[in-house]
C-alpha positions as CSV (number, residue, x, y, z in Angstrom):
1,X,-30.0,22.1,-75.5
2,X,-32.4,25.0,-74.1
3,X,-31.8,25.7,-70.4
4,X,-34.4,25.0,-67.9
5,X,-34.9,26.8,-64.9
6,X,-36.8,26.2,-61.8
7,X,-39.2,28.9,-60.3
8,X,-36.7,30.4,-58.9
9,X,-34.9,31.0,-61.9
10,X,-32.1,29.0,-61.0
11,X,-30.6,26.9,-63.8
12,X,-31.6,23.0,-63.5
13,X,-30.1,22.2,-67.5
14,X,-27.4,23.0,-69.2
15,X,-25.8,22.7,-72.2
16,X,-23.4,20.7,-70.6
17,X,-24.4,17.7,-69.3
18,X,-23.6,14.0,-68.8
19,X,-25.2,11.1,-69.2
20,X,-23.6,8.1,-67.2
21,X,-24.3,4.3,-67.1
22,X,-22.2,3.7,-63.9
23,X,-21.3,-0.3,-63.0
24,X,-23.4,-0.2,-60.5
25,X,-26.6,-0.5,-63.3
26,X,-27.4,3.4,-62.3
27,X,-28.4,5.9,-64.7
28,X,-27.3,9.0,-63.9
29,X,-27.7,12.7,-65.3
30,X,-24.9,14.8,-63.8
31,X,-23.8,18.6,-64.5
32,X,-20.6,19.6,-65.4
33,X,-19.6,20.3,-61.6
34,X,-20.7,16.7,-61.0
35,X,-24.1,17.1,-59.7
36,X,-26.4,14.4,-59.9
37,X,-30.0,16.2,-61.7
38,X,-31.6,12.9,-61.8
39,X,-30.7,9.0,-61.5
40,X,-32.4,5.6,-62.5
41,X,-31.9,4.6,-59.0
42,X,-34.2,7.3,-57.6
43,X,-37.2,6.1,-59.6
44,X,-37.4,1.8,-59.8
45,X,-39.4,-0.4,-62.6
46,X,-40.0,-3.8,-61.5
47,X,-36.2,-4.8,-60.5
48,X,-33.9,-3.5,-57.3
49,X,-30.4,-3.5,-58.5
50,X,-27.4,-4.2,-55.4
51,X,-26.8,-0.6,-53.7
52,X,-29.9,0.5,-55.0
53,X,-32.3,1.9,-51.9
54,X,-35.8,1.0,-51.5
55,X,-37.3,3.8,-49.2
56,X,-41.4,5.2,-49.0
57,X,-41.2,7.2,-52.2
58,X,-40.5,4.4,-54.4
59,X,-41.9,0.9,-55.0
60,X,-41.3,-2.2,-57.4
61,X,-43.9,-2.8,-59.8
62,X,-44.2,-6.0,-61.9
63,X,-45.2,-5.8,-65.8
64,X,-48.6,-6.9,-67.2
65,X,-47.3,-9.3,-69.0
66,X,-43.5,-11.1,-70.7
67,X,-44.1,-8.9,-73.4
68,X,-46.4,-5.7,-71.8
69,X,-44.3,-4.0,-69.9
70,X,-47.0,-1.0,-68.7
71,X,-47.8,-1.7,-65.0
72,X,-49.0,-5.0,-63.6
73,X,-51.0,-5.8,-60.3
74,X,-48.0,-6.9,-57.8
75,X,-45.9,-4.1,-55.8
76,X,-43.5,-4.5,-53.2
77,X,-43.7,-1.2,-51.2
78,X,-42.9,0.1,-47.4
79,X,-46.6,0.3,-46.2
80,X,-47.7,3.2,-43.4
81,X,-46.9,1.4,-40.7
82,X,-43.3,1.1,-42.0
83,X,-43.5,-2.8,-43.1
84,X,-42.4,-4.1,-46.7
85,X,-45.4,-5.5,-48.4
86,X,-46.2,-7.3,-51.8
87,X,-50.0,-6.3,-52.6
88,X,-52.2,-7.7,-55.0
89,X,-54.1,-4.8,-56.9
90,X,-56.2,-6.2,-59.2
91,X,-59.1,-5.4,-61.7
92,X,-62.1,-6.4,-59.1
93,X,-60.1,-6.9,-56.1
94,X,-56.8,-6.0,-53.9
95,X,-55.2,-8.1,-51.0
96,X,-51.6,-8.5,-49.0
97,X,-49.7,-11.3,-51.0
98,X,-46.9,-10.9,-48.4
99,X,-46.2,-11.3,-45.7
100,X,-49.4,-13.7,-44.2
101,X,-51.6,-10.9,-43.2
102,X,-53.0,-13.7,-40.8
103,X,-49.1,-13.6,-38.5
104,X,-48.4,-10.8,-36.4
105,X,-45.4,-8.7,-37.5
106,X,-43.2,-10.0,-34.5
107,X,-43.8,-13.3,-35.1
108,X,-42.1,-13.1,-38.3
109,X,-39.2,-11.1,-36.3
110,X,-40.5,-7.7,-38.3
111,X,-40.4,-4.7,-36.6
112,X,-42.8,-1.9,-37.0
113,X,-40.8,0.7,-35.0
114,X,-38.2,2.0,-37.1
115,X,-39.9,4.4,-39.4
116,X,-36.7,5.2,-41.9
117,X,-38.2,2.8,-44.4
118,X,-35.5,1.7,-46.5
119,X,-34.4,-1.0,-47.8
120,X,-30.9,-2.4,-50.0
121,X,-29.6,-5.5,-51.3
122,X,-26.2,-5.7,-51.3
123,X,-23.3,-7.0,-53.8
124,X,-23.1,-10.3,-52.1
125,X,-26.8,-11.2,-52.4
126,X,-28.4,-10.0,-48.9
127,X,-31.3,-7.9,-48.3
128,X,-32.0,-5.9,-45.4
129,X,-34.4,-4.0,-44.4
130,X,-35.3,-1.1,-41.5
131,X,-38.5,-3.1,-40.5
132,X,-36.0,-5.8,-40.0
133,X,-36.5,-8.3,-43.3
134,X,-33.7,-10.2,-44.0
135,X,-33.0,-12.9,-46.7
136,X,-29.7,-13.8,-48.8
137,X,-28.8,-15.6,-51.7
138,X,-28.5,-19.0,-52.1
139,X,-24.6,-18.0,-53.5
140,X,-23.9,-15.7,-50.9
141,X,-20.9,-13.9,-51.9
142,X,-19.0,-11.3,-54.0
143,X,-19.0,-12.1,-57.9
144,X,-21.8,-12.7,-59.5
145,X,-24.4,-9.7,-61.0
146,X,-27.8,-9.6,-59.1
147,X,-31.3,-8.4,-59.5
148,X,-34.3,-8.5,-57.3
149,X,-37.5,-8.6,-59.3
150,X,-40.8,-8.6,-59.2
151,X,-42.1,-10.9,-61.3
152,X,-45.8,-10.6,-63.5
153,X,-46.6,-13.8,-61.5
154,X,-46.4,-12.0,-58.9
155,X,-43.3,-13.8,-57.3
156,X,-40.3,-11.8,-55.8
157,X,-37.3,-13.2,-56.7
158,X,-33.8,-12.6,-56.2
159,X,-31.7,-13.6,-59.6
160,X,-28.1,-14.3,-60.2
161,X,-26.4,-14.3,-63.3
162,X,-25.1,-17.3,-64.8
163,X,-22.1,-16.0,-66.7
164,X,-21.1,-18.9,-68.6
165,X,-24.5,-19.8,-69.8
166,X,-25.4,-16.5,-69.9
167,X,-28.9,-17.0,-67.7
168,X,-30.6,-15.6,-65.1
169,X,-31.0,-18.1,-62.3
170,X,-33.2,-17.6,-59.0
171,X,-31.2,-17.3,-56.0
172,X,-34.1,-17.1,-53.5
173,X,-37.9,-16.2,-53.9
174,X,-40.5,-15.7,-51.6
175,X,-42.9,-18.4,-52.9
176,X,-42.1,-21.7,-53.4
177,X,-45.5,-22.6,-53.8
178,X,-46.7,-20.4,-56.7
179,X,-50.3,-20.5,-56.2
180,X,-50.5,-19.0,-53.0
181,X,-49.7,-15.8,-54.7
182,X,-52.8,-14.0,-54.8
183,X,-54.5,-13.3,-58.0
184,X,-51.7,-15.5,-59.8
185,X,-55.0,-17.2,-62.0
186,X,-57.2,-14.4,-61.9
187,X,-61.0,-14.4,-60.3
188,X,-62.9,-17.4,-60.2
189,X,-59.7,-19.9,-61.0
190,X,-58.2,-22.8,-59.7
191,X,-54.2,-23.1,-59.4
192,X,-51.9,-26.1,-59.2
193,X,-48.7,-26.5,-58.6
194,X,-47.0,-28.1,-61.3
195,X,-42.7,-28.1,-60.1
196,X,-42.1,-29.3,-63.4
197,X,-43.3,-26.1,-65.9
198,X,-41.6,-22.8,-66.2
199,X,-44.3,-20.5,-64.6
200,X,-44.7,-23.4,-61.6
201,X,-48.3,-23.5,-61.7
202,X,-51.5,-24.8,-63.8
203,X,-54.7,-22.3,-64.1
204,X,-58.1,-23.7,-64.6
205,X,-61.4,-22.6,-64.4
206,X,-64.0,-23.7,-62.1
207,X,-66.8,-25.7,-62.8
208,X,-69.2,-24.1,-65.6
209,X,-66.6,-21.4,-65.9
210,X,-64.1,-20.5,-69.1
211,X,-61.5,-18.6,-69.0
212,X,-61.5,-14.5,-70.4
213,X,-58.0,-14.7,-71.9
214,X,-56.9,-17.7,-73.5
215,X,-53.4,-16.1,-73.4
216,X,-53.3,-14.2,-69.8
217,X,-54.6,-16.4,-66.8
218,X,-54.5,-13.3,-64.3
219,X,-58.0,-12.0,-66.5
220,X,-59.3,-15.0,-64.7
221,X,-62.6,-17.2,-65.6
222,X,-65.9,-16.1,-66.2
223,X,-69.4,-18.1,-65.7
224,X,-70.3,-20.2,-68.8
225,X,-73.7,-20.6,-70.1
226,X,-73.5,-24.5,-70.3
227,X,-76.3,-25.9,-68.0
228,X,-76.2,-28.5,-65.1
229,X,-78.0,-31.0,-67.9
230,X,-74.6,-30.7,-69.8
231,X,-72.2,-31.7,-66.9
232,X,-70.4,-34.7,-66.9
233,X,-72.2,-38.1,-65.1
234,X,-72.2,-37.4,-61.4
235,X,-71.1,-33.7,-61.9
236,X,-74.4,-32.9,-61.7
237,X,-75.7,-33.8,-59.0
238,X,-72.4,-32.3,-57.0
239,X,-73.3,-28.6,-59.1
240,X,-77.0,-29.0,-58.2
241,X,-76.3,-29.4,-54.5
242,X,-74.5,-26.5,-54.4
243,X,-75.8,-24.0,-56.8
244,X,-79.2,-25.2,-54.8
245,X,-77.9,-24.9,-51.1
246,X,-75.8,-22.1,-51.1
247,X,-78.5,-19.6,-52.0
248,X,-81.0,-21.2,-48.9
249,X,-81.3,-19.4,-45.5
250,X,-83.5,-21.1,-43.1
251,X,-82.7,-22.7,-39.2
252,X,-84.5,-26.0,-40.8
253,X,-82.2,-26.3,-43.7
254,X,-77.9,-27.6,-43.8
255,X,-75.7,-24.5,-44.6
256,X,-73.0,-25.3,-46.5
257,X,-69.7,-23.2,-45.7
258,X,-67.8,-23.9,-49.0
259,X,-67.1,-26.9,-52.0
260,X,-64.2,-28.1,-53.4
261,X,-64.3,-29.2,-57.3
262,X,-60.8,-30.2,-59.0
263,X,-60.7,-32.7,-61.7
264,X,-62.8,-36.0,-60.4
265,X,-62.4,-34.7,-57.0
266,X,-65.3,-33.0,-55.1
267,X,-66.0,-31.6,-51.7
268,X,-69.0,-30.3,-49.7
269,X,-67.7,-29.0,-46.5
270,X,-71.3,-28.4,-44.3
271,X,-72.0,-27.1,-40.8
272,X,-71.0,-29.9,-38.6
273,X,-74.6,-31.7,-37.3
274,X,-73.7,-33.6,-33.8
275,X,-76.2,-36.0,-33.7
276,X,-76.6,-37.0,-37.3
277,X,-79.3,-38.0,-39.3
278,X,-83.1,-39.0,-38.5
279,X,-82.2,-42.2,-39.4
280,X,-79.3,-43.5,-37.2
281,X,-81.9,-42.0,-33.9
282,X,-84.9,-43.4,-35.3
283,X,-84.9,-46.5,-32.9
284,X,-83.4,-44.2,-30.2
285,X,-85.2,-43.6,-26.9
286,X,-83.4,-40.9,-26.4
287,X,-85.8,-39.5,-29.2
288,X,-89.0,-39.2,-26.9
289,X,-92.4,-38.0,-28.6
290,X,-92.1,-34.3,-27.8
291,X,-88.3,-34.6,-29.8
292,X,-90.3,-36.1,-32.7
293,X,-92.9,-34.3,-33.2
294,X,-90.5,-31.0,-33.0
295,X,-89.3,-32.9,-35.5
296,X,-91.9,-33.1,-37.8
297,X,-92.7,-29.5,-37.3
298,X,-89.2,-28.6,-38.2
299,X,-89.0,-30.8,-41.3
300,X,-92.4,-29.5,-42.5
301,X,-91.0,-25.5,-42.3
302,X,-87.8,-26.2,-43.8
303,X,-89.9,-27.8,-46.8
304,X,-92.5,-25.1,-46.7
305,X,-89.7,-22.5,-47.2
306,X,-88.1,-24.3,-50.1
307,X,-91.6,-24.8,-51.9
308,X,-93.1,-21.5,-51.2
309,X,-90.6,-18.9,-49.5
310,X,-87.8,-18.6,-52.2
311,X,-87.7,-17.2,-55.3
312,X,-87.8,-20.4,-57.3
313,X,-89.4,-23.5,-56.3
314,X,-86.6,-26.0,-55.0
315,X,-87.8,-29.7,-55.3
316,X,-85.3,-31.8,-52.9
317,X,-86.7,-35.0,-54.2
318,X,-85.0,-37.2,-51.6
319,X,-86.9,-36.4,-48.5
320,X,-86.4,-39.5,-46.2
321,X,-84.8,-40.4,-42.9
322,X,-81.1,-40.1,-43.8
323,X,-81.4,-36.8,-45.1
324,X,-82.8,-35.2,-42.4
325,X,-80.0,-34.0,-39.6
326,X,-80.2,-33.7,-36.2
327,X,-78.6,-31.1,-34.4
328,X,-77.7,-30.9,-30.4
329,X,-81.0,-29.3,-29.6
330,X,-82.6,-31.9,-31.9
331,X,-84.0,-28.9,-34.3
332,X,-83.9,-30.9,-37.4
333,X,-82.0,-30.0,-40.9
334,X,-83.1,-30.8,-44.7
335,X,-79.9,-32.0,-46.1
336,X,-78.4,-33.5,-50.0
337,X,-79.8,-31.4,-52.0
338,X,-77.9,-33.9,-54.4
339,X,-80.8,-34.7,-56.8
340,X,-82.7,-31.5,-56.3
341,X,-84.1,-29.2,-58.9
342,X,-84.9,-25.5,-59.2
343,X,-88.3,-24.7,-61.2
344,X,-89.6,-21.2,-62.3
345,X,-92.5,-20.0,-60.8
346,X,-93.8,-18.8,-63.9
347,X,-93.4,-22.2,-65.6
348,X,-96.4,-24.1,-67.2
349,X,-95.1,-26.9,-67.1
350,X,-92.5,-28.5,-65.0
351,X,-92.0,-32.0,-65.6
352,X,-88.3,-31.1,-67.2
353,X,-86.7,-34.2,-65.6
354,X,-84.7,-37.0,-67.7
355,X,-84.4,-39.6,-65.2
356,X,-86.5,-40.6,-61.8
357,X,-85.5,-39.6,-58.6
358,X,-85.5,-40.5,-55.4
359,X,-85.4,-43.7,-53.1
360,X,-87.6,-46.2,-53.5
361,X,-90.5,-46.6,-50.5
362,X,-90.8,-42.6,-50.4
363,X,-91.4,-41.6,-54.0
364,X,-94.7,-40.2,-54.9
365,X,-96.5,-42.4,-58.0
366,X,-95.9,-39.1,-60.1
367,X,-92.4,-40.9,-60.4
368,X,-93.3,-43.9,-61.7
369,X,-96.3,-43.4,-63.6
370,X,-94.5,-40.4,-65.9
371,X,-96.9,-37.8,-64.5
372,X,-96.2,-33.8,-64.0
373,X,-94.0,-33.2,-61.2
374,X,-94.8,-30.6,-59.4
375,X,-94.3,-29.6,-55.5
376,X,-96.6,-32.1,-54.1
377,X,-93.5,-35.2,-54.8
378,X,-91.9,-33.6,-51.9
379,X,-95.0,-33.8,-49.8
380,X,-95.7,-37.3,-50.3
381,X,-92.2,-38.2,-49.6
382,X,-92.2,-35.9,-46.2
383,X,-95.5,-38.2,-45.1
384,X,-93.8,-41.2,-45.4
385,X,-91.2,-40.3,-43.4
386,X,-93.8,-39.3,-40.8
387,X,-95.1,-42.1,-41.1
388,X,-92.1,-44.4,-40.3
389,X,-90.9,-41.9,-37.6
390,X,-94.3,-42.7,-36.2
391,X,-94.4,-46.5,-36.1
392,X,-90.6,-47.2,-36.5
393,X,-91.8,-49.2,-39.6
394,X,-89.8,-49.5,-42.7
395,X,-91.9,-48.0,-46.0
396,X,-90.5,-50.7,-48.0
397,X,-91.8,-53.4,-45.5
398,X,-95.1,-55.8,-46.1
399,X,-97.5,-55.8,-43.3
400,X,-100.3,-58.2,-42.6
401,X,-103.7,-56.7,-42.0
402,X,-105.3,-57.5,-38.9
403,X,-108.8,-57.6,-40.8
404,X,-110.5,-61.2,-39.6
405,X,-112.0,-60.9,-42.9
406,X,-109.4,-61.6,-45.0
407,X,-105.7,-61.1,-44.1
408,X,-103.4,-59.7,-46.8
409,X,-99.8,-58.3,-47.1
410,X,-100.0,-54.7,-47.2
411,X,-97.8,-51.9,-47.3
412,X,-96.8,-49.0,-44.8
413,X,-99.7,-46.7,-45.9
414,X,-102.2,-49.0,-46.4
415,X,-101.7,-50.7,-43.1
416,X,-102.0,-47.1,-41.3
417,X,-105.1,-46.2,-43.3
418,X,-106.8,-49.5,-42.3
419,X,-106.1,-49.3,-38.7
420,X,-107.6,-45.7,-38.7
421,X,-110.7,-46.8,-40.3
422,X,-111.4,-50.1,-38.4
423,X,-111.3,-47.8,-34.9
424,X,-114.6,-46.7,-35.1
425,X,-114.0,-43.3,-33.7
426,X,-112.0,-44.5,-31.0
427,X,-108.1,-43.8,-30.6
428,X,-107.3,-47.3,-29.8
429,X,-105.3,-47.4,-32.7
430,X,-102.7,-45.0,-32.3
431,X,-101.4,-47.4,-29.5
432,X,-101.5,-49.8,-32.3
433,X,-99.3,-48.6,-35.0
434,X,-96.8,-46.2,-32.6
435,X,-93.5,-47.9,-32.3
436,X,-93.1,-49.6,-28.8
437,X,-90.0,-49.6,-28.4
438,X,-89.8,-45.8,-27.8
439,X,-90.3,-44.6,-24.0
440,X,-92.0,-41.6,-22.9
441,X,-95.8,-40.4,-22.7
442,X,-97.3,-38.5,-25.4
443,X,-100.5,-36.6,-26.4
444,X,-103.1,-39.0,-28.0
445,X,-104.8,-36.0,-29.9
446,X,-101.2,-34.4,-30.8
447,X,-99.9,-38.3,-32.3
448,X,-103.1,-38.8,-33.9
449,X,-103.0,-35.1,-35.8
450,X,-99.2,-36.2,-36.7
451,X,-101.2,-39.4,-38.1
452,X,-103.7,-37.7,-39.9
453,X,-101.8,-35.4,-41.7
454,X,-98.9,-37.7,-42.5
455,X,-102.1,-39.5,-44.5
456,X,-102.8,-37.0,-46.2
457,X,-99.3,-35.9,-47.4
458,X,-99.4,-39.6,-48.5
459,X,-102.3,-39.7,-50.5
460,X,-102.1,-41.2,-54.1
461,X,-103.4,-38.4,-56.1
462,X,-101.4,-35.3,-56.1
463,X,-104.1,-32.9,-55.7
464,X,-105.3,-34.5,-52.6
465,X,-102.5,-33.8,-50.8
466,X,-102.0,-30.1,-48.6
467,X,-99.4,-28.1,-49.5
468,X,-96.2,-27.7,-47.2
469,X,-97.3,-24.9,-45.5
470,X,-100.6,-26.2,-44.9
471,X,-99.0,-29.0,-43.2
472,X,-97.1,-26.7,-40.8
473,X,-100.4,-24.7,-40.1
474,X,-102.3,-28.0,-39.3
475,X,-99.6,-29.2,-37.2
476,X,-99.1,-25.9,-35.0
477,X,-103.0,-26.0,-34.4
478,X,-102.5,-28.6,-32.4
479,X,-99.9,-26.9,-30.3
480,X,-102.3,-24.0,-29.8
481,X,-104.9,-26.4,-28.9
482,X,-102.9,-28.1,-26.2
């Protein structure tokens, strides 16, 4: 063996040299004279042996894989401000495992103070620590061979041996629920906790999502190109709503703050609304005439902005009562977006839909009669609510014309129309077909503009009726007017 030297010439390497596997599981280089040149100890894998130190120049780092031992994404390391950590250093992105990064230090009786930064598990199966982390094993006591490991799950655990069977057994870990190991199923997984399989947990993808590695779950799941028209019955209709709502941004529209999807279970968690739908205040008279038509303004924008202001045309298709929220300033919010539908701009056609939809009363004849759908069903359907709000009449109701004529059962619509057009000019029949019941003066121009455009939201043919927008602009004219 060649000698090497340091830059100061003196002799590092000699021809005689040892090379010692002590009991302790150390590796150790010595000189002749005894001097330790270098030592397994000094530079750890994945595994802390008992004796062995953990200080800030070294740190545990778990495998890829059970057979790809190059480094994984867990380490267990002193951090700068002196505290053992387990981090999650992944591909895309890098997060504290352990402890909570949501508990202050003290609260977990760590201390930040000391800043030796070292760390030893002993013979006996306890681990100490300068910031003050303490565990032990569940055998606590001299005899059997330890090993605290980093696992590629991600897990610390502490490991006796099992002489007789000649096993490793776990001794204490930091997780007993796997899956709140960060990063244990990659990006855009789900994990469940399944006690009963050797890795203690179960990856799957999220909805329209397949996995990148068939073999290693930590690649995570990547989006699929199957379409909502593929999705199971009832799937969706949960994947429209939120693919739909979670892109929208407007004070008239529900903001959705996060979904739940696992198996047959599913979950829309929304902004909390205090006063609940249009529907359950309809009959209120605590919803005066200023309140509703602030609501009808309200409603109009937040349909204006999903017909005209995003970058694909959003058809809600269920515009009535119950879908429209009521917050505790009464500013109204477009909600279930449950059987909408996204259209491109550029599209000649859009009548892509397999089934009708909507609710019966405040569906547009497009529906019914096969016809193109286009933006104009959500138009109709916004009249008709107007239109009940107005009169506190149910859509789906029969009403007998006043005409002395001839009296026939008529519907919502019909029965407005007529009593507009038997007035001869005069307003008396606003006070005719507003609902009673509701307190409160109001603005016999402003109600009859609310009237008159609810009409024509409502007409029959599709081309007759405004746009959105156009709706709003008529509406607001009346506010300038006043």
């Amino acid at each position: 063996m060649n000698q090497l030297t340091e830059d100061s010439q003196s002799s590092l390497y000699s021809k005689l040299v040892t090379l010692q596997l002590n009991d302790t599981g150390n590796l150790v280089l010595l000189t002749s004279e005894g001097k330790v040149l270098w030592q397994s100890f000094d530079s750890p894998t994945d595994t802390l042996l008992p004796q062995q130190l953990l200080t800030r120049n070294a740190k545990l780092v778990s495998s890829r894989s059970l057979s790809n031992y190059s480094s994984g994404f867990y380490k267990l390391f002193f951090d700068d401000d002196s505290l053992i950590r387990l981090l999650f250093d992944g591909p895309e992105i890098s997060s504290v495992c352990w402890p909570s990064q949501w508990k202050r230090p003290w609260k977990d009786n760590r201390s930040t103070y000391n800043d030796s930064r070292t760390a030893v598990l002993d013979s006996a199966g306890y681990f100490s620590s300068s910031d003050d982390l303490k565990f032990t094993s569940a055998d606590l006591g001299i005899g059997p061979k330890r090993r605290l490991t980093v696992d590629v799950d991600g897990n610390v655990r502490l490991y006796s041996l099992d002489e007789t069977r000649r096993t490793w057994v776990v001794s204490w870990q930091a997780f007993s629920n796997p899956c709140r190991i960060h990063g244990i199923c990659g990006p855009n997984s789900l994990c469940t906790c399944v006690p009963d399989k050797n890795s203690g947990r179960m990856c799957n993808c999220i909805p329209r999502h397949t996995m990148r590695n068939d073999t290693d779950h930590s690649y995570g799941s990547q989006g699929s190109n199957e379409g909502l028209d593929n999705a199971n019955q009832g799937e969706d209709e949960f994947l429209a709503e939120v693919s739909t709502i979670g892109r929208l941004n407007h004070m008239n529209l529900i903001e959705t703050l996060g979904y739940c999807a696992e198996g047959k279970h599913r979950l829309l968690v929304y902004e909390y609304i205090e006063l609940g739908s249009l529907a359950e205040n309809l009959h209120s008279n605590t919803l005066d005439w200023e309140k509703r038509f602030n609501i009808a303004v309200g409603t109009a924008k937040g349909l204006a902005y999903l017909d005209e202001e995003c970058l694909e045309w959003v058809l809600h298709c269920d515009v009535k009562p119950q879908n429209i929220l009521l917050d505790s300033g009464y500013q109204p919010k477009v909600a279930d977006f449950g059987l909408s539908k996204l259209l491109n701009r550029g599209a000649i056609n859009n009548s892509s839909f397999s089934t009708i939809r909507g609710t019966r009363g405040y569906m547009a004849l497009e529906w019914v009669f096969n016809l193109l759908i286009t933006l104009k069903v959500d138009v109709y359907s916004y009249g008709i609510v107007m239109l009940e709000m107005v009169t506190g009449r149910s859509p789906t109701g029969v009403y007998t014309s006043d005409d002395t004529r001839e009296k026939e059962d008529i519907m919502l619509v019909m029965w407005v129309r007529k009593k507009m057009h038997e007035s001869a000019g005069n307003t008396s029949w606003i006070e005719e077909i507003v609902d009673p019941t509701v307190d409160g003066e109001y603005s016999m121009g402003r109600m009859e503009l609310l009237v008159r455009v609810a009409l024509l939201c409502a007409e029959e043919a599709r081309d007759a009726r405004p746009t959105m927008s156009k709706a709003v602009e008529m509406l607001l004219r009346s506010e300038i007017e006043d």
